[in-house]
C-alpha positions, 0 to 999 in steps of 0.5 A, spaced: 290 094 930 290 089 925 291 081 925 297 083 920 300 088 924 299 083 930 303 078 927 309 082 924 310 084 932 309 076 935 314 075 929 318 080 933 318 077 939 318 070 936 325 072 933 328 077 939 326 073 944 326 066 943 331 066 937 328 062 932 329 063 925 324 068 922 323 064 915 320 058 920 315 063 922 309 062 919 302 063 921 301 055 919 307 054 923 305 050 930 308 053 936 310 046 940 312 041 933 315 046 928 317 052 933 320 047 939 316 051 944 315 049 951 310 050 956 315 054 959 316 059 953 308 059 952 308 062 959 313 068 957 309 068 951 303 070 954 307 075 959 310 079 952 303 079 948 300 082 955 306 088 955 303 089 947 296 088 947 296 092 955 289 087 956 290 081 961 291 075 958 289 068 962 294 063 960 287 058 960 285 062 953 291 060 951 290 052 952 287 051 945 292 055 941 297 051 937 299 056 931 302 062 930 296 064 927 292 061 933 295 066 936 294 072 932 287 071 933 287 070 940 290 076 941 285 080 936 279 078 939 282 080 945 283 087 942 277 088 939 273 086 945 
């Protein structure tokens, strides 16, 4: 899979799930400033990221993660290990 293909499906969730405006997504875009998510929301993120990637992802993996793009990353090299 491709870090593309991981971004327009986390854009998906982005948009489906969490209702945010799909022209703020970004992979520039800042999960906690720009896209108002909260600790709250990255927990549900990280759950919908382990139904799509079907690999264990450790919420302490995600404690750097501070952009769209960050999180694409984080979940390819996830998939590509």
């Amino acid at each position: 899979m491709t870090k593309i293909e991981i971004f327009e499906h986390l854009k998906d969730i982005l948009v489906n799930e969490f209702e945010l405006p799909e022209e703020q997504i970004s992979l520039g875009a800042n999960l906690y400033e720009e896209l108002d998510m909260d600790s709250i929301d990255a927990v549900d993120l990280v759950v919908k990221l382990r139904e799509f990637s079907g690999k264990k992802i450790e919420a302490e993996a995600f404690k750097q993660v501070r952009t769209v793009g960050d999180v694409v990353d984080a979940v390819y090299q996830l998939m590509t290990e």
